[in-house]
PQR file of N, CA, C, O and H, with PARSE charges and radii, in Angstrom:
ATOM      1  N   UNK A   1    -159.212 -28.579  72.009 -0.4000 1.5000
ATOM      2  CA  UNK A   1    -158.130 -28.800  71.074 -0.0000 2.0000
ATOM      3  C   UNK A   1    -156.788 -28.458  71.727  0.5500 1.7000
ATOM      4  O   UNK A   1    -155.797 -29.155  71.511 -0.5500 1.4000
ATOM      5  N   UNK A   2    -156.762 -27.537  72.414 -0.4000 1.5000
ATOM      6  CA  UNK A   2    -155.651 -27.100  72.686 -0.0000 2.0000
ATOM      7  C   UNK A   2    -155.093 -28.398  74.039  0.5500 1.7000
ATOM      8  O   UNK A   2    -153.884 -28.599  74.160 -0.5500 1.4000
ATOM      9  H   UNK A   2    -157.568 -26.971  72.589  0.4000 1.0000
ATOM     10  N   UNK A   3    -155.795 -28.933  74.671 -0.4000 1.5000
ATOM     11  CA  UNK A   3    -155.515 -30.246  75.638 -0.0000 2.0000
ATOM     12  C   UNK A   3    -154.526 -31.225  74.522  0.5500 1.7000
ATOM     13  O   UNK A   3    -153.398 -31.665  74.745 -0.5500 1.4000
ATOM     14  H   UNK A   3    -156.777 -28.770  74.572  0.4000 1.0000
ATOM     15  N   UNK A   4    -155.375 -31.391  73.253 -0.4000 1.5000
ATOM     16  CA  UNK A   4    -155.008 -32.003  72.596 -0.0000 2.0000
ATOM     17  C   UNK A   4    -153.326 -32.068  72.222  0.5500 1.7000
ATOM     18  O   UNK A   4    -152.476 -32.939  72.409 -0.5500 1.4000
ATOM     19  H   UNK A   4    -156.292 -31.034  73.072  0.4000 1.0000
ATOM     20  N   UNK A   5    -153.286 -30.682  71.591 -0.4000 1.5000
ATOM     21  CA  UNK A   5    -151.650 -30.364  71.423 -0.0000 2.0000
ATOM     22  C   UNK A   5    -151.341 -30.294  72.519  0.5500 1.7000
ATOM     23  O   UNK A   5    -150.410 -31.079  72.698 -0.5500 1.4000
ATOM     24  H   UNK A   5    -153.977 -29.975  71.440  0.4000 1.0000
ATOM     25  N   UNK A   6    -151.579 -29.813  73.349 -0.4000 1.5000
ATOM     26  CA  UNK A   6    -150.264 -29.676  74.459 -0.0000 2.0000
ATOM     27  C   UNK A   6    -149.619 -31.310  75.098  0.5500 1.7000
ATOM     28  O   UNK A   6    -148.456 -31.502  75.451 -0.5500 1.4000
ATOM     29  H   UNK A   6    -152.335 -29.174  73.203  0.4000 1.0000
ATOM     30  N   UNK A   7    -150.583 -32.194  75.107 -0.4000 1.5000
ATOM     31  CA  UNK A   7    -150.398 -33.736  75.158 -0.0000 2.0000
ATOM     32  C   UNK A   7    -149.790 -34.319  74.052  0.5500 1.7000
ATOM     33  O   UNK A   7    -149.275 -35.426  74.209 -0.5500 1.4000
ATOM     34  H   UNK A   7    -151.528 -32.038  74.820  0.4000 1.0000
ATOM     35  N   UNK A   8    -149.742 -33.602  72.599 -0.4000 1.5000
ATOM     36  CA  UNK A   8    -148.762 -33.857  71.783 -0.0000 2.0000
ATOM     37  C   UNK A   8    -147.221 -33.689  72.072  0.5500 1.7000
ATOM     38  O   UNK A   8    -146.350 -34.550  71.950 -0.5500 1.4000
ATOM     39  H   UNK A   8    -150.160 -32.702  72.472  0.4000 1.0000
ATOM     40  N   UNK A   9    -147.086 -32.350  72.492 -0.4000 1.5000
ATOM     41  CA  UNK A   9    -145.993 -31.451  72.684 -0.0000 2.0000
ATOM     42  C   UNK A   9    -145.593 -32.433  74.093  0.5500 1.7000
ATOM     43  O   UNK A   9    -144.503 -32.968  73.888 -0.5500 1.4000
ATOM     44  H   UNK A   9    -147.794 -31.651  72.590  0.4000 1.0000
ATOM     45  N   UNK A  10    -146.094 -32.762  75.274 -0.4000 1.5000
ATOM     46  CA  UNK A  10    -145.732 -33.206  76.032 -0.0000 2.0000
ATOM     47  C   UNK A  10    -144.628 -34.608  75.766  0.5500 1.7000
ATOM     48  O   UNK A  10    -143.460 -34.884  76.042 -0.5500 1.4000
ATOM     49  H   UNK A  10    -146.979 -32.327  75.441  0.4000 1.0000
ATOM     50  N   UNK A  11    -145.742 -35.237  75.088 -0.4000 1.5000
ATOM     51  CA  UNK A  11    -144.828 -37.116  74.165 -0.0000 2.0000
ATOM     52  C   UNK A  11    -143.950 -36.571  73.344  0.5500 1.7000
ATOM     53  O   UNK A  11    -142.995 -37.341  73.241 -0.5500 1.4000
ATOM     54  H   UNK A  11    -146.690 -35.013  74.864  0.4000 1.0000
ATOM     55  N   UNK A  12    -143.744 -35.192  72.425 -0.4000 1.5000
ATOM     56  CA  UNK A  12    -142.581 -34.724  72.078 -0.0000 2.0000
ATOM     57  C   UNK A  12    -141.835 -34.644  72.648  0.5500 1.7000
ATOM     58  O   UNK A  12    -140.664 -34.885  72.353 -0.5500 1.4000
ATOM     59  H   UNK A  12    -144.520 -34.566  72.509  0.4000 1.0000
ATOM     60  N   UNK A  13    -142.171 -34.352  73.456 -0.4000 1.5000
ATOM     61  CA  UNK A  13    -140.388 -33.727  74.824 -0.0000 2.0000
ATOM     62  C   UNK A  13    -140.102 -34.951  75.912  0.5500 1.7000
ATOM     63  O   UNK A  13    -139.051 -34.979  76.551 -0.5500 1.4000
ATOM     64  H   UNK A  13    -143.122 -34.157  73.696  0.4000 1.0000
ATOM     65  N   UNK A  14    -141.116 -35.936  76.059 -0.4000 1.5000
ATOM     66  CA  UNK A  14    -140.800 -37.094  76.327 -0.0000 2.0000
ATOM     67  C   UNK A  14    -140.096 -38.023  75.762  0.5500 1.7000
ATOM     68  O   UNK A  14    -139.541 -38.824  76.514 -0.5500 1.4000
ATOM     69  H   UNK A  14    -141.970 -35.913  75.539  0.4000 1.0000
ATOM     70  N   UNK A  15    -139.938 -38.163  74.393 -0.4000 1.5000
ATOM     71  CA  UNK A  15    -139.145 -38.493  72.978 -0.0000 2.0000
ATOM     72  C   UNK A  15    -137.662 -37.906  73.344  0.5500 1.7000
ATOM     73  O   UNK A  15    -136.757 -38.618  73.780 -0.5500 1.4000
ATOM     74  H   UNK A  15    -140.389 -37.513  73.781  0.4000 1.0000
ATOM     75  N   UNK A  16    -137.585 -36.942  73.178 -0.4000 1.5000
ATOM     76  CA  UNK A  16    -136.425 -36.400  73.672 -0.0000 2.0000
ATOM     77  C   UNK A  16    -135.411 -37.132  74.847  0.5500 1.7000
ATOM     78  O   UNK A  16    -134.389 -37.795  74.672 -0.5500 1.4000
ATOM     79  H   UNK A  16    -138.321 -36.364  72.824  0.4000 1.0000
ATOM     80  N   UNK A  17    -135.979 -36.817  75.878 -0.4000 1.5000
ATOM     81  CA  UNK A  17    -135.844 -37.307  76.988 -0.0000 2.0000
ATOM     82  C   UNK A  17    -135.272 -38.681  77.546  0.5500 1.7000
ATOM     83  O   UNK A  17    -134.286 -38.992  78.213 -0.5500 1.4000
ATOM     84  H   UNK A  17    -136.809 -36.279  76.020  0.4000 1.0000
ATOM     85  N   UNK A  18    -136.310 -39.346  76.985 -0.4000 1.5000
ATOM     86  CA  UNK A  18    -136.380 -41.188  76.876 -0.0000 2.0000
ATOM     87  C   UNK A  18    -135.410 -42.077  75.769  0.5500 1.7000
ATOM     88  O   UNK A  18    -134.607 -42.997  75.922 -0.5500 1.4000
ATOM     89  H   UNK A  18    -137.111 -39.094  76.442  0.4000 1.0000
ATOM     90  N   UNK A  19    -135.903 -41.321  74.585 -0.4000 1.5000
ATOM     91  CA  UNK A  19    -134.843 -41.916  73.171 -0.0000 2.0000
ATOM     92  C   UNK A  19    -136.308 -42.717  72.976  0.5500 1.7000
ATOM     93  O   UNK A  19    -135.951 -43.665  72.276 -0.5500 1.4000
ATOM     94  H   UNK A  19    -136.556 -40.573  74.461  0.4000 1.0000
ATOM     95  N   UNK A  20    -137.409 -42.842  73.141 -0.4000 1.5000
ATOM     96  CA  UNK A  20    -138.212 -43.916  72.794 -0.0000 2.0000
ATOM     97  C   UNK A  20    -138.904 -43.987  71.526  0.5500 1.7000
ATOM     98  O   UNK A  20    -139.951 -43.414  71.226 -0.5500 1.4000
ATOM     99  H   UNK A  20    -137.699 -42.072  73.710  0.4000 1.0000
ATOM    100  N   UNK A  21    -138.081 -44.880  70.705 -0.4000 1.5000
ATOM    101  CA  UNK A  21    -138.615 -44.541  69.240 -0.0000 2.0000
ATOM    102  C   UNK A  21    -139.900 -44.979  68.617  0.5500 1.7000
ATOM    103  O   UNK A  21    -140.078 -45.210  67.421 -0.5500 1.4000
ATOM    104  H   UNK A  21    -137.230 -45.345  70.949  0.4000 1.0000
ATOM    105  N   UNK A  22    -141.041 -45.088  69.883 -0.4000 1.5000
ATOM    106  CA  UNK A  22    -142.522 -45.635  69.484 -0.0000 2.0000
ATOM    107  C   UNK A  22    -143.074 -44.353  69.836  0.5500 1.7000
ATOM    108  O   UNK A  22    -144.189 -44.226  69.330 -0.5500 1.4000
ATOM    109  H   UNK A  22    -140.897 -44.900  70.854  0.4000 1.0000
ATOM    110  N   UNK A  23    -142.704 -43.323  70.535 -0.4000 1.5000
ATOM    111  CA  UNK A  23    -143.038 -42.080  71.039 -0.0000 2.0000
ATOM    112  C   UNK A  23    -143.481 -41.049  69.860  0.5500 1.7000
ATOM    113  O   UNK A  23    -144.511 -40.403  70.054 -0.5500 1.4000
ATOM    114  H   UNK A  23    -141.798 -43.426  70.946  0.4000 1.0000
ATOM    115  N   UNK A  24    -142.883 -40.892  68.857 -0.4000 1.5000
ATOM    116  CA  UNK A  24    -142.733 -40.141  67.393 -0.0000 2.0000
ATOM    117  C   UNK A  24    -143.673 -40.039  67.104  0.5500 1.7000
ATOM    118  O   UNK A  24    -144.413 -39.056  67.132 -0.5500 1.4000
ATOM    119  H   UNK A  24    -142.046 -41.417  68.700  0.4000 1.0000
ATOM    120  N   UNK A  25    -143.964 -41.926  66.472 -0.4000 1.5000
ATOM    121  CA  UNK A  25    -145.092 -42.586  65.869 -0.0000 2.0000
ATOM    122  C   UNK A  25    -146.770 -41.756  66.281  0.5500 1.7000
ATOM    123  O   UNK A  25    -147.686 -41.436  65.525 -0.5500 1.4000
ATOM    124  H   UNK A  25    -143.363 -42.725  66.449  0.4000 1.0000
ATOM    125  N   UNK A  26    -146.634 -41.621  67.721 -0.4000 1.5000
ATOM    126  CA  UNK A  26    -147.689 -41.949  68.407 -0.0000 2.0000
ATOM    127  C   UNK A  26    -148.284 -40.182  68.309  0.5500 1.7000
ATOM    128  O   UNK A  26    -149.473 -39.869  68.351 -0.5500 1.4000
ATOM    129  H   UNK A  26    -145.889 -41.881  68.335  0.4000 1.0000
ATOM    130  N   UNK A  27    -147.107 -39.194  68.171 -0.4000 1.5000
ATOM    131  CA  UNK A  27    -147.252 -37.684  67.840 -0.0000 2.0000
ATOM    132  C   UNK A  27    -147.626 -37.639  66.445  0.5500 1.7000
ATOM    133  O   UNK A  27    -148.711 -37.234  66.027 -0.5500 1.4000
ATOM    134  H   UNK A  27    -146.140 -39.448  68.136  0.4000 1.0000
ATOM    135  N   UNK A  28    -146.583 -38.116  65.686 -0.4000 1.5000
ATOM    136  CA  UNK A  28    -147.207 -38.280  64.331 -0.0000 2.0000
ATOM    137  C   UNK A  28    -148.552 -38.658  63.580  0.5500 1.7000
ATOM    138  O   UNK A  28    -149.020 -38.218  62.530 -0.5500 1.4000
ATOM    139  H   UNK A  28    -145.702 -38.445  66.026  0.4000 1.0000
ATOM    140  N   UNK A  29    -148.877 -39.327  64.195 -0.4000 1.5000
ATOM    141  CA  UNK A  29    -150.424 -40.171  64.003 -0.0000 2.0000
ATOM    142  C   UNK A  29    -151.598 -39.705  64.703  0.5500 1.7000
ATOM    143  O   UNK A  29    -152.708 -40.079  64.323 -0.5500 1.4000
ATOM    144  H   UNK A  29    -148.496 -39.685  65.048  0.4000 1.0000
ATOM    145  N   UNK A  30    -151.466 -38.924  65.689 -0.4000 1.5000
ATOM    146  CA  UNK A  30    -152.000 -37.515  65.977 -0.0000 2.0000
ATOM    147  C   UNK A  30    -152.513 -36.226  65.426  0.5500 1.7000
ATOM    148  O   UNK A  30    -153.570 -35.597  65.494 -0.5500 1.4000
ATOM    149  H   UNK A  30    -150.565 -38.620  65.997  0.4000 1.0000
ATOM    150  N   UNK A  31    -151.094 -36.048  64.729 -0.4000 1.5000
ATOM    151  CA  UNK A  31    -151.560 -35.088  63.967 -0.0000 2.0000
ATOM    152  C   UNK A  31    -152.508 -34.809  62.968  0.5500 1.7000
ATOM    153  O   UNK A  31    -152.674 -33.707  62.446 -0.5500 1.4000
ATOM    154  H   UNK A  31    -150.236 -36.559  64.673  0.4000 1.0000
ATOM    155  N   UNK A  32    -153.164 -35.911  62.700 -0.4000 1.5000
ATOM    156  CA  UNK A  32    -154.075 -35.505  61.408 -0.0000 2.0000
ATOM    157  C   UNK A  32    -155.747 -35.029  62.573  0.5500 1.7000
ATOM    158  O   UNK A  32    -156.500 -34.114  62.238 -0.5500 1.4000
ATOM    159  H   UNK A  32    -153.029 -36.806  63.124  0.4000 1.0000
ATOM    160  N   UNK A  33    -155.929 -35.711  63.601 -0.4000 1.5000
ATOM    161  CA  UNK A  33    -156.561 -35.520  64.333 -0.0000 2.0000
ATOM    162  C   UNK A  33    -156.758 -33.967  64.630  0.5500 1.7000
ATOM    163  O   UNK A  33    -157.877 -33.471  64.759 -0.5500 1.4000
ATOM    164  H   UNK A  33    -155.317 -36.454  63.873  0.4000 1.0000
ATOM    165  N   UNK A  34    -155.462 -33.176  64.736 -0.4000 1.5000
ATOM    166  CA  UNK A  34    -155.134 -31.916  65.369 -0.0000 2.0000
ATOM    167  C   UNK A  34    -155.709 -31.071  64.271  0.5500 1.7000
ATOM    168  O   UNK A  34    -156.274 -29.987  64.419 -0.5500 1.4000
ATOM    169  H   UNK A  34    -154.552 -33.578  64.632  0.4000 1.0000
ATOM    170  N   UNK A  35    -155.459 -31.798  62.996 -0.4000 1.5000
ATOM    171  CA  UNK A  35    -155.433 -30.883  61.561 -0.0000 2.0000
ATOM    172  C   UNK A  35    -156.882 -30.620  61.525  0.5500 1.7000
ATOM    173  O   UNK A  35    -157.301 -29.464  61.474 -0.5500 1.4000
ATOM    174  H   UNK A  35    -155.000 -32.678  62.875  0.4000 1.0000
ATOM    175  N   UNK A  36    -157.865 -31.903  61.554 -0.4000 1.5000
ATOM    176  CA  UNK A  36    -159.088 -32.112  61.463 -0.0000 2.0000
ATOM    177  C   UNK A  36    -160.024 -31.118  62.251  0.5500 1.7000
ATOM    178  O   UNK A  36    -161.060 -30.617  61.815 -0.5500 1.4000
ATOM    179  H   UNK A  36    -157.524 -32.842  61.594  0.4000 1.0000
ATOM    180  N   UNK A  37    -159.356 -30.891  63.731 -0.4000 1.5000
ATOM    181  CA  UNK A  37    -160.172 -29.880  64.301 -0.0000 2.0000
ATOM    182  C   UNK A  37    -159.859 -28.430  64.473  0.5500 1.7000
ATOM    183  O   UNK A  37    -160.558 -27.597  65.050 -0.5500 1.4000
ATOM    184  H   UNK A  37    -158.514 -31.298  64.086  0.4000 1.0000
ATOM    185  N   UNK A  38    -158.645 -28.242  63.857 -0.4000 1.5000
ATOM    186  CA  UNK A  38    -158.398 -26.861  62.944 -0.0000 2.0000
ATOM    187  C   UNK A  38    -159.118 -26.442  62.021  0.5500 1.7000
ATOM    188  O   UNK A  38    -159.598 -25.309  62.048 -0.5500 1.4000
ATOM    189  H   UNK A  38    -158.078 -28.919  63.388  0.4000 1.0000
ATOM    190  N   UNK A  39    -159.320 -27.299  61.030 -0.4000 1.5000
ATOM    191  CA  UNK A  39    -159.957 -26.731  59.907 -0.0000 2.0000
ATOM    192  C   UNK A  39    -161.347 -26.876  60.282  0.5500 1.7000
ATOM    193  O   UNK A  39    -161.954 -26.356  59.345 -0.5500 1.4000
ATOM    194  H   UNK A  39    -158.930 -28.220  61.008  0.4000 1.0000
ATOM    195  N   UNK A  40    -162.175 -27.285  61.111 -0.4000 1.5000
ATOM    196  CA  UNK A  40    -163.780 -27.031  61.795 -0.0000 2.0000
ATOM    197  C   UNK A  40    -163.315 -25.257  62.029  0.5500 1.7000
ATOM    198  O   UNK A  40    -163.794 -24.292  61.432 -0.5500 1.4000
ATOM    199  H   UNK A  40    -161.683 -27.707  61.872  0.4000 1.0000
ATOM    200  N   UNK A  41    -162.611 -25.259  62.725 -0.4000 1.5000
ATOM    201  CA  UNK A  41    -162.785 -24.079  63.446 -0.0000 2.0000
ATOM    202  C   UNK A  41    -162.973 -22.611  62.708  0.5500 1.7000
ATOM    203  O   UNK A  41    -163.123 -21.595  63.386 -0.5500 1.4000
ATOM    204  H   UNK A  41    -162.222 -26.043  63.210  0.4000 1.0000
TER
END
């Protein structure tokens, strides 16, 4: 999991960086993934 976020956090700060407004999307739509293997744990 934690690969997981940190490859989130990475396309976050790439967002930044770039201005690339498909970048967001792609963190955003992630996240439920991240949520999913939180609450296993």
């Amino acid at each position: 999991m934690s690969d997981l976020v940190f490859d989130r956090y990475e396309t976050a700060l790439k967002t930044l960086e770039t201005k690339d407004e498909s970048l967001p999307r792609e963190v955003i739509e992630g996240d439920q993934e991240i949520n999913e293997l939180y609450l296993e744990l």
